[in-house]
PyMOL Python script that loads the backbone (N, CA, C, O; Angstrom):
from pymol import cmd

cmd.read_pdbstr("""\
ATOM      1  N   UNK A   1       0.779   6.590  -3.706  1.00  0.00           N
ATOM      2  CA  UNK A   1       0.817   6.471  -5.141  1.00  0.00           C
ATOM      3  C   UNK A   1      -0.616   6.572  -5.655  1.00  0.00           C
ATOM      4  O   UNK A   1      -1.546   6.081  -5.014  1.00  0.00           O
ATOM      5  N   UNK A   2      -0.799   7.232  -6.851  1.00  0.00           N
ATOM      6  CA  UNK A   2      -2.318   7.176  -7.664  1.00  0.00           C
ATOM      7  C   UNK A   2      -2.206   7.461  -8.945  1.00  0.00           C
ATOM      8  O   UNK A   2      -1.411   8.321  -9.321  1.00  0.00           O
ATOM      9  N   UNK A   3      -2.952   6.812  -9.752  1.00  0.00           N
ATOM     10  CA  UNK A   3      -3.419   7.458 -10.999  1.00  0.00           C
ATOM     11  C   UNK A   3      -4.008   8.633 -11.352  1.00  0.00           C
ATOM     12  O   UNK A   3      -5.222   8.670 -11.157  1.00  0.00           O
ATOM     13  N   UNK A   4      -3.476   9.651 -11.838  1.00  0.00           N
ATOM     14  CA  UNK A   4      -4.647  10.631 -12.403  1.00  0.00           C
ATOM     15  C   UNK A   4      -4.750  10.643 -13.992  1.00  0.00           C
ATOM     16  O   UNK A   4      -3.993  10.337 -14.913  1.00  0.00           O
ATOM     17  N   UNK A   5      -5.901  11.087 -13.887  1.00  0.00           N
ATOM     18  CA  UNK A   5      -7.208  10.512 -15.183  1.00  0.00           C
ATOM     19  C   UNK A   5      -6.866  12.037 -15.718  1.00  0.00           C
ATOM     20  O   UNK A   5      -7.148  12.864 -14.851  1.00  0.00           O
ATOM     21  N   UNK A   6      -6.367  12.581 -16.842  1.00  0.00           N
ATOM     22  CA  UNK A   6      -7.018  13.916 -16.888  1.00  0.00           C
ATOM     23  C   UNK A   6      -6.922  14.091 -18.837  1.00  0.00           C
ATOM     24  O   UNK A   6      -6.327  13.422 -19.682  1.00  0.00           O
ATOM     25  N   UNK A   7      -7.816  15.307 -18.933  1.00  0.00           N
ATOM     26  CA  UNK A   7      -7.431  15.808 -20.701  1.00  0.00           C
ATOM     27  C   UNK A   7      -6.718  16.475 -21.036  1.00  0.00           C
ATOM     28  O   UNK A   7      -6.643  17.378 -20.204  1.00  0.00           O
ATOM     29  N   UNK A   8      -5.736  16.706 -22.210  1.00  0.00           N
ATOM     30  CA  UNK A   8      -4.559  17.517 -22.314  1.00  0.00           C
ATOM     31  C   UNK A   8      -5.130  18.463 -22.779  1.00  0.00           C
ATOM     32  O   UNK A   8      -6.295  18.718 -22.474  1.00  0.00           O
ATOM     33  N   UNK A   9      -4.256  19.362 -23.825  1.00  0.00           N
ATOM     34  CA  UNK A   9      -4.979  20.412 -24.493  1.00  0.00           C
ATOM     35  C   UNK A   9      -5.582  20.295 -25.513  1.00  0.00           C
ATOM     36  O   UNK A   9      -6.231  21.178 -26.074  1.00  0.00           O
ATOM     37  N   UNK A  10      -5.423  19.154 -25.868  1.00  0.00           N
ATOM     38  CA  UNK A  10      -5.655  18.737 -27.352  1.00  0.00           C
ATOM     39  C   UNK A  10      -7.481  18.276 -27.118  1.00  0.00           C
ATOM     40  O   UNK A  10      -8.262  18.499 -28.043  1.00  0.00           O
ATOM     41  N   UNK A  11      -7.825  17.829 -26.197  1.00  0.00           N
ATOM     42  CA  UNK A  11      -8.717  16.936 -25.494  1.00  0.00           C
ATOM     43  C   UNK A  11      -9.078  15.937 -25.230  1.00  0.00           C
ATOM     44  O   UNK A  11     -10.207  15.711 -24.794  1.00  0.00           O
ATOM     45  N   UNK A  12      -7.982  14.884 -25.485  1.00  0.00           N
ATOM     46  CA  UNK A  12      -7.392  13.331 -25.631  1.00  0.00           C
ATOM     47  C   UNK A  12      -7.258  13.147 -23.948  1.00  0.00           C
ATOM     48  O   UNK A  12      -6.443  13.793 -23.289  1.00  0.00           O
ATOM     49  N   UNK A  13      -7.952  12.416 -23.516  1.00  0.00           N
ATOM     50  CA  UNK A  13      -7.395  11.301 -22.023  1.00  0.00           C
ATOM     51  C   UNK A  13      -6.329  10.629 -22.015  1.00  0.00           C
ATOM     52  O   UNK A  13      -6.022   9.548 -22.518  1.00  0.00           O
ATOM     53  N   UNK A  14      -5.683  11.518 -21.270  1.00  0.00           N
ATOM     54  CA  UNK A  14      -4.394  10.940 -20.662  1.00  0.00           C
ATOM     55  C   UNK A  14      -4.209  10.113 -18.919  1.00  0.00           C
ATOM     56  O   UNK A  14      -5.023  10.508 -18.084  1.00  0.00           O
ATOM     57  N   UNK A  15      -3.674   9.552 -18.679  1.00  0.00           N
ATOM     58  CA  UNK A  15      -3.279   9.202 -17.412  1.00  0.00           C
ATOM     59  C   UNK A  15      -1.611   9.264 -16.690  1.00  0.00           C
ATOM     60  O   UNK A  15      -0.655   9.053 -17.436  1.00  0.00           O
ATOM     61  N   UNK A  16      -1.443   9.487 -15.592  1.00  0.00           N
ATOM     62  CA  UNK A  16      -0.227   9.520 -15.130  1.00  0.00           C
ATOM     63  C   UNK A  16      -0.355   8.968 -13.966  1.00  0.00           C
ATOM     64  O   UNK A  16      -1.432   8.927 -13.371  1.00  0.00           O
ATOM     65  N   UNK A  17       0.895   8.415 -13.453  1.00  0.00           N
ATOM     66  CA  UNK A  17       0.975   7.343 -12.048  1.00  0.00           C
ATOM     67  C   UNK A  17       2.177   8.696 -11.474  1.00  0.00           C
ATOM     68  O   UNK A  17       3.166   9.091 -12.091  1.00  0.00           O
ATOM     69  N   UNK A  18       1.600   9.240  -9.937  1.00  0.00           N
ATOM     70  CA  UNK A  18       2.425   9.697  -9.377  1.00  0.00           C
ATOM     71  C   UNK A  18       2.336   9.345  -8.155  1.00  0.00           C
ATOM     72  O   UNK A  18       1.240   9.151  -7.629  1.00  0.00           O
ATOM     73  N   UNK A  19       3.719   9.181  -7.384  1.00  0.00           N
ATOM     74  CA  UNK A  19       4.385   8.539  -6.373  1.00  0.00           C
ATOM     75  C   UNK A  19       4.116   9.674  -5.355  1.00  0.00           C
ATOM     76  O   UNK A  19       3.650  10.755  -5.714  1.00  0.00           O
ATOM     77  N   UNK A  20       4.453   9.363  -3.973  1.00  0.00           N
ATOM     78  CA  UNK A  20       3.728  10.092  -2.726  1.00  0.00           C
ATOM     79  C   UNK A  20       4.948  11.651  -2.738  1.00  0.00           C
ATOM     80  O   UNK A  20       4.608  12.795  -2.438  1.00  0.00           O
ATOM     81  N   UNK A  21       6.121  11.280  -3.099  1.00  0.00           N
ATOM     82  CA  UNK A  21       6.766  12.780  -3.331  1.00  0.00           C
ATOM     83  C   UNK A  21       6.468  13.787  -4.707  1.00  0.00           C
ATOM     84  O   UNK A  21       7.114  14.813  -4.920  1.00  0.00           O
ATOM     85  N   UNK A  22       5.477  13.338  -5.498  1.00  0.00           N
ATOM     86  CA  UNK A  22       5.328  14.385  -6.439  1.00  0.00           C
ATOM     87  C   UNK A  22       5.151  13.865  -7.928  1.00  0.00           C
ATOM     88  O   UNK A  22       4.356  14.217  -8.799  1.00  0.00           O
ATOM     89  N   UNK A  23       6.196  12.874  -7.929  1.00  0.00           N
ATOM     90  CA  UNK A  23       6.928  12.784  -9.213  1.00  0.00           C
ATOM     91  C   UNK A  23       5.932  11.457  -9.707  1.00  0.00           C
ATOM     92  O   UNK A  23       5.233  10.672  -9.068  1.00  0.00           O
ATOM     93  N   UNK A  24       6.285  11.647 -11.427  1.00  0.00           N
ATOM     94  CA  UNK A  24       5.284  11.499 -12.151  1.00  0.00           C
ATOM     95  C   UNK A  24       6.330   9.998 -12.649  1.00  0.00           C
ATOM     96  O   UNK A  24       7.322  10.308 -13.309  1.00  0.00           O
ATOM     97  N   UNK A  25       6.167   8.637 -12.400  1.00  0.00           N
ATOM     98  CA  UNK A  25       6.903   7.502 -12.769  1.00  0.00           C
ATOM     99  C   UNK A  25       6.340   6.585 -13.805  1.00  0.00           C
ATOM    100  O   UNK A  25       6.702   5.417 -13.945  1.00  0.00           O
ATOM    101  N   UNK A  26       5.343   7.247 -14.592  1.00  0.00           N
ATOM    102  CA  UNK A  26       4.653   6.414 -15.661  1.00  0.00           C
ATOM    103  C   UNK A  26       3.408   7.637 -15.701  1.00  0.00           C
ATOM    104  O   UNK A  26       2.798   8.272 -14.841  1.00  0.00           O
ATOM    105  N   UNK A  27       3.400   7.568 -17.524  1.00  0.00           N
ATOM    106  CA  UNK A  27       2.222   7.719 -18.032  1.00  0.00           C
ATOM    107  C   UNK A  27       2.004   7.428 -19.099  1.00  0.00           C
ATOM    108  O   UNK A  27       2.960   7.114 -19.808  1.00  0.00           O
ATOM    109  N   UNK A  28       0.681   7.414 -19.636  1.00  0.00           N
ATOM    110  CA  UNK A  28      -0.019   6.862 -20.985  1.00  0.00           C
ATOM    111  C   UNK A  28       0.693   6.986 -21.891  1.00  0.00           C
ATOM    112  O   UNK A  28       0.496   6.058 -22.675  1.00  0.00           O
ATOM    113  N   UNK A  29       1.720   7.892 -22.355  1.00  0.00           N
ATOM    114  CA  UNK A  29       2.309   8.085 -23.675  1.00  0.00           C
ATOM    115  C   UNK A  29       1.420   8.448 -24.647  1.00  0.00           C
ATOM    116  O   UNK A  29       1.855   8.983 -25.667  1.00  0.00           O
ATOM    117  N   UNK A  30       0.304   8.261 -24.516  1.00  0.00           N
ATOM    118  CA  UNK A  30      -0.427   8.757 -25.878  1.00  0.00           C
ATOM    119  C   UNK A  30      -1.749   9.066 -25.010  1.00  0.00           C
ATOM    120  O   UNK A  30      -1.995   8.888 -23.817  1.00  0.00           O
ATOM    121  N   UNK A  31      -2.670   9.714 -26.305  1.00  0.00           N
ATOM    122  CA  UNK A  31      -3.749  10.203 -25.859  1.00  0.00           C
ATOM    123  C   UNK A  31      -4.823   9.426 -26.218  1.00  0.00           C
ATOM    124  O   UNK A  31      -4.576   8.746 -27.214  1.00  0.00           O
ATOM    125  N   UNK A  32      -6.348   9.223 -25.594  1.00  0.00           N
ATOM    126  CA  UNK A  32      -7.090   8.243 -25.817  1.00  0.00           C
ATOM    127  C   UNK A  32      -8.012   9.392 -25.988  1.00  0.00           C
ATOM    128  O   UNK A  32      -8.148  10.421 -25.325  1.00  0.00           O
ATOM    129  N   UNK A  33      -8.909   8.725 -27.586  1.00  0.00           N
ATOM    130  CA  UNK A  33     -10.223   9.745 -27.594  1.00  0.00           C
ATOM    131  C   UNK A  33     -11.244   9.081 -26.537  1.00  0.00           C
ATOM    132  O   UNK A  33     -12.212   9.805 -26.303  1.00  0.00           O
ATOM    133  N   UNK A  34     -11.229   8.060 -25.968  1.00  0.00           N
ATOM    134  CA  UNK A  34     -12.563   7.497 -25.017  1.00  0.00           C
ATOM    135  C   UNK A  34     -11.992   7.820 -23.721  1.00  0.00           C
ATOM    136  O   UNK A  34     -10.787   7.573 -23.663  1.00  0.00           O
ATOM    137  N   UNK A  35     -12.607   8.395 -22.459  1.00  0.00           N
ATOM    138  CA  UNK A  35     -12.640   7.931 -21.030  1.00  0.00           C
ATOM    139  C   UNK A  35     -11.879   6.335 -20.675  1.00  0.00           C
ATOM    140  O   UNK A  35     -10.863   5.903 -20.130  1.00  0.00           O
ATOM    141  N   UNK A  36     -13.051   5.844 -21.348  1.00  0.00           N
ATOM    142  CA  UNK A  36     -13.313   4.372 -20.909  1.00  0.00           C
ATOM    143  C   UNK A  36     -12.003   3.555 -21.794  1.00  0.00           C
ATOM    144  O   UNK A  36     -11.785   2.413 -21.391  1.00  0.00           O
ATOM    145  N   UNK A  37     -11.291   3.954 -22.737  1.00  0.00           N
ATOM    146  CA  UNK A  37     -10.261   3.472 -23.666  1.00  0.00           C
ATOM    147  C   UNK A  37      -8.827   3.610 -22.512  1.00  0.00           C
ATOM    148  O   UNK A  37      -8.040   2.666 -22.435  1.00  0.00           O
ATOM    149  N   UNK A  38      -8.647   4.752 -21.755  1.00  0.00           N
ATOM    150  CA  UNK A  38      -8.011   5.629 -21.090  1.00  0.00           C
ATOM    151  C   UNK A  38      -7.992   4.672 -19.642  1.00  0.00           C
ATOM    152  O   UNK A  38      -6.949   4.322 -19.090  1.00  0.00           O
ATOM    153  N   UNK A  39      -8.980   4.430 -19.296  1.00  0.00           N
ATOM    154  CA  UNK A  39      -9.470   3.929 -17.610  1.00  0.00           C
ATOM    155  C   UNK A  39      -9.045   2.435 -18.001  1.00  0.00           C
ATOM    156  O   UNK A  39      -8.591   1.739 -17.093  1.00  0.00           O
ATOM    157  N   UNK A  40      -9.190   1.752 -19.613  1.00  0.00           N
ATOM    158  CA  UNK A  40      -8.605   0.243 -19.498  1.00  0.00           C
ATOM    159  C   UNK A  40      -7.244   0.423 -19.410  1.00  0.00           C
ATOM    160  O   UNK A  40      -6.522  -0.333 -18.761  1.00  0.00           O
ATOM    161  N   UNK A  41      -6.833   1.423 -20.052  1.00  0.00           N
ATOM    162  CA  UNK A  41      -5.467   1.610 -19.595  1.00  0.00           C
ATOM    163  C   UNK A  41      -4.563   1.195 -18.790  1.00  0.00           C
ATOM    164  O   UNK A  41      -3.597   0.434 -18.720  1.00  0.00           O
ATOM    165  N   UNK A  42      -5.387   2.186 -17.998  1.00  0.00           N
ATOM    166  CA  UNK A  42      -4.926   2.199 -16.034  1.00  0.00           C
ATOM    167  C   UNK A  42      -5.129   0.395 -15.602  1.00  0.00           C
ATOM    168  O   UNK A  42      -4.241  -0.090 -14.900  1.00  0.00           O
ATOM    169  N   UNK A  43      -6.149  -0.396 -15.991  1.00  0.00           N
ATOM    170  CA  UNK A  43      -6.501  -1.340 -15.192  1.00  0.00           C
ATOM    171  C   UNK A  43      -5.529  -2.302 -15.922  1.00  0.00           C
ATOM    172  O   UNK A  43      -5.208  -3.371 -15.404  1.00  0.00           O
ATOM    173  N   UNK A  44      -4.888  -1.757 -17.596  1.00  0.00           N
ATOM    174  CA  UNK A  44      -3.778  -2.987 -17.577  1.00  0.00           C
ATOM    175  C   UNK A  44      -2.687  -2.430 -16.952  1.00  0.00           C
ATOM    176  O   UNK A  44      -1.765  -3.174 -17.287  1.00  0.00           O
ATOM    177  N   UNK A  45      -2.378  -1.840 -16.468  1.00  0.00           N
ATOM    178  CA  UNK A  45      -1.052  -1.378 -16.166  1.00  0.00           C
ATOM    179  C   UNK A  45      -0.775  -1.978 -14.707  1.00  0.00           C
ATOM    180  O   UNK A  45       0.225  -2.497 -14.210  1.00  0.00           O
ATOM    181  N   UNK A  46      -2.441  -1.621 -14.070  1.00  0.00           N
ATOM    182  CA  UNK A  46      -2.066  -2.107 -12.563  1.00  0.00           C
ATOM    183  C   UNK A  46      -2.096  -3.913 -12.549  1.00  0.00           C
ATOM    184  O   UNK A  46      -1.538  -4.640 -11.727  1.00  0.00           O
ATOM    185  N   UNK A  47      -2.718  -4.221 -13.430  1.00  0.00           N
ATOM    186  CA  UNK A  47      -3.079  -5.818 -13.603  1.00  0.00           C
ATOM    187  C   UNK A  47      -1.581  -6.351 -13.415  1.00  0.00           C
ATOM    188  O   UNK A  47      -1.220  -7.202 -12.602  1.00  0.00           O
ATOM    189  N   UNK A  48      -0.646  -5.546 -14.507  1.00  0.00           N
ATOM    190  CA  UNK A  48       0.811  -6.155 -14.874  1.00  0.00           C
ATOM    191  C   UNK A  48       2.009  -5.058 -13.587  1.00  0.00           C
ATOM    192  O   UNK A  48       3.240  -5.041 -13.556  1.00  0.00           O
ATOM    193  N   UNK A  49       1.428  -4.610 -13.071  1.00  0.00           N
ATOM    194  CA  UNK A  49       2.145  -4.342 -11.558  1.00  0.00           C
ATOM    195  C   UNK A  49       3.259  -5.236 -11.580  1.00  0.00           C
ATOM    196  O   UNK A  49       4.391  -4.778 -11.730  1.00  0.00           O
ATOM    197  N   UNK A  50       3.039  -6.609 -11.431  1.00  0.00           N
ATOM    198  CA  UNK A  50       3.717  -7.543 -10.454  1.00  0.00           C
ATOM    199  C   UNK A  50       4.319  -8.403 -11.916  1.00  0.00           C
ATOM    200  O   UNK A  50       4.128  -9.602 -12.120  1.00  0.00           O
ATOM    201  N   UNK A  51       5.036  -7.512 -12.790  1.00  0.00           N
ATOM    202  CA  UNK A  51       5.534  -8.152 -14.146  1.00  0.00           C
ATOM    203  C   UNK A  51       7.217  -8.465 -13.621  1.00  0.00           C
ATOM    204  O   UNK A  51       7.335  -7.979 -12.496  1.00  0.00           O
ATOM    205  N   UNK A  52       8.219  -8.961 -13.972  1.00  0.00           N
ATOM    206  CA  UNK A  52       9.181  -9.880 -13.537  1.00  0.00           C
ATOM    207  C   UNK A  52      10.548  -8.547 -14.603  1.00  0.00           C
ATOM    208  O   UNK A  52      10.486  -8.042 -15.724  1.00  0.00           O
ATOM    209  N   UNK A  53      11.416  -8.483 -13.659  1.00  0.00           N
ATOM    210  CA  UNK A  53      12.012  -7.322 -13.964  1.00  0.00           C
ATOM    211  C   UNK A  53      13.202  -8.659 -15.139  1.00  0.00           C
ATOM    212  O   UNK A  53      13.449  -9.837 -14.884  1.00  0.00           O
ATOM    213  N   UNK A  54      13.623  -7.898 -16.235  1.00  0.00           N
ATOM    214  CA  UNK A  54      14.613  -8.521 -17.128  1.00  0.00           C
ATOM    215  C   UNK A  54      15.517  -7.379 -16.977  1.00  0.00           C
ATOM    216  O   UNK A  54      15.416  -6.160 -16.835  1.00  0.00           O
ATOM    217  N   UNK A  55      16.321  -8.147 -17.054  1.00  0.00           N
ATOM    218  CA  UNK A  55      17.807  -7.216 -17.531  1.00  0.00           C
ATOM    219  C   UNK A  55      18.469  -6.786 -18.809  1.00  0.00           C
ATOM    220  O   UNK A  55      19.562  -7.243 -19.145  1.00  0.00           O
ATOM    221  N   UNK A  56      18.054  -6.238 -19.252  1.00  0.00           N
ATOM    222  CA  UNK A  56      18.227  -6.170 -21.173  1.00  0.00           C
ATOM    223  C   UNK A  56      20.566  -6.025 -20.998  1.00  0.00           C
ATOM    224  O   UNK A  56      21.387  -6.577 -21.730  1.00  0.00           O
ATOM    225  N   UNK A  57      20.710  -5.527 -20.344  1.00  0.00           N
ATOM    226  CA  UNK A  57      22.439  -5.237 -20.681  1.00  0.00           C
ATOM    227  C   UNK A  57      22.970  -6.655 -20.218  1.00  0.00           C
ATOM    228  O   UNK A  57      24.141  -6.731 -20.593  1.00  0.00           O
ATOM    229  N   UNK A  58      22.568  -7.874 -19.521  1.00  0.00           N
ATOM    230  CA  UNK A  58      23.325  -9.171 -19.228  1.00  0.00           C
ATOM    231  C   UNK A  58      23.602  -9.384 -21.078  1.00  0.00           C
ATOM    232  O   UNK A  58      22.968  -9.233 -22.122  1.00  0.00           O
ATOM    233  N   UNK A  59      25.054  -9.853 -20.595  1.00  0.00           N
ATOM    234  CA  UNK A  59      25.473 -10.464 -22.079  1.00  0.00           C
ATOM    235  C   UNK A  59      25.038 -11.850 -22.385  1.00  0.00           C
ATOM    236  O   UNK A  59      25.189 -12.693 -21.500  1.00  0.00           O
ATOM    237  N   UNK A  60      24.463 -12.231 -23.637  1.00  0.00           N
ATOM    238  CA  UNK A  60      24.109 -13.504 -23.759  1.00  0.00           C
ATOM    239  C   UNK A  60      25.224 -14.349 -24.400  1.00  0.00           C
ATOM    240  O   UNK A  60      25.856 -14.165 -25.441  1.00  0.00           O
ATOM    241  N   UNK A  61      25.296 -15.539 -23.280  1.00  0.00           N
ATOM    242  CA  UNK A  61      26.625 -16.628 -23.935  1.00  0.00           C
ATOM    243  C   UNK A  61      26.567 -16.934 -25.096  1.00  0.00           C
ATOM    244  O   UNK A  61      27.431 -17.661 -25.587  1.00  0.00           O
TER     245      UNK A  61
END
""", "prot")
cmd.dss("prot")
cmd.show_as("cartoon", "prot")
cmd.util.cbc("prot")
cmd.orient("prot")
């Protein structure tokens, strides 16, 4: 698995998380005019890695 850092066409920093077969399982959704806006990104995303899965469809009593 890794992050890649890259610019679209527009020239906005984007990031994407791709998994060891290819596929792309998260990215930035938006574009960052800074590097460094882009790279905090990445470091919250990996920070909240280990976030606690909810079930949004359980019916509430």
């Amino acid at each position: 698995m890794r992050f890649e850092l890259y610019r679209d066409a527009s020239g906005h920093w984007r990031w994407r998380l791709r998994v060891q077969n290819g596929n792309v399982v998260a990215d930035s959704a938006e574009g960052y005019a800074n590097r460094a806006d882009c790279e905090h990104g990445i470091a919250l995303v990996k920070r909240s890695a280990d976030a606690p899965v909810v079930d949004m469809t359980a019916q509430i009593a």
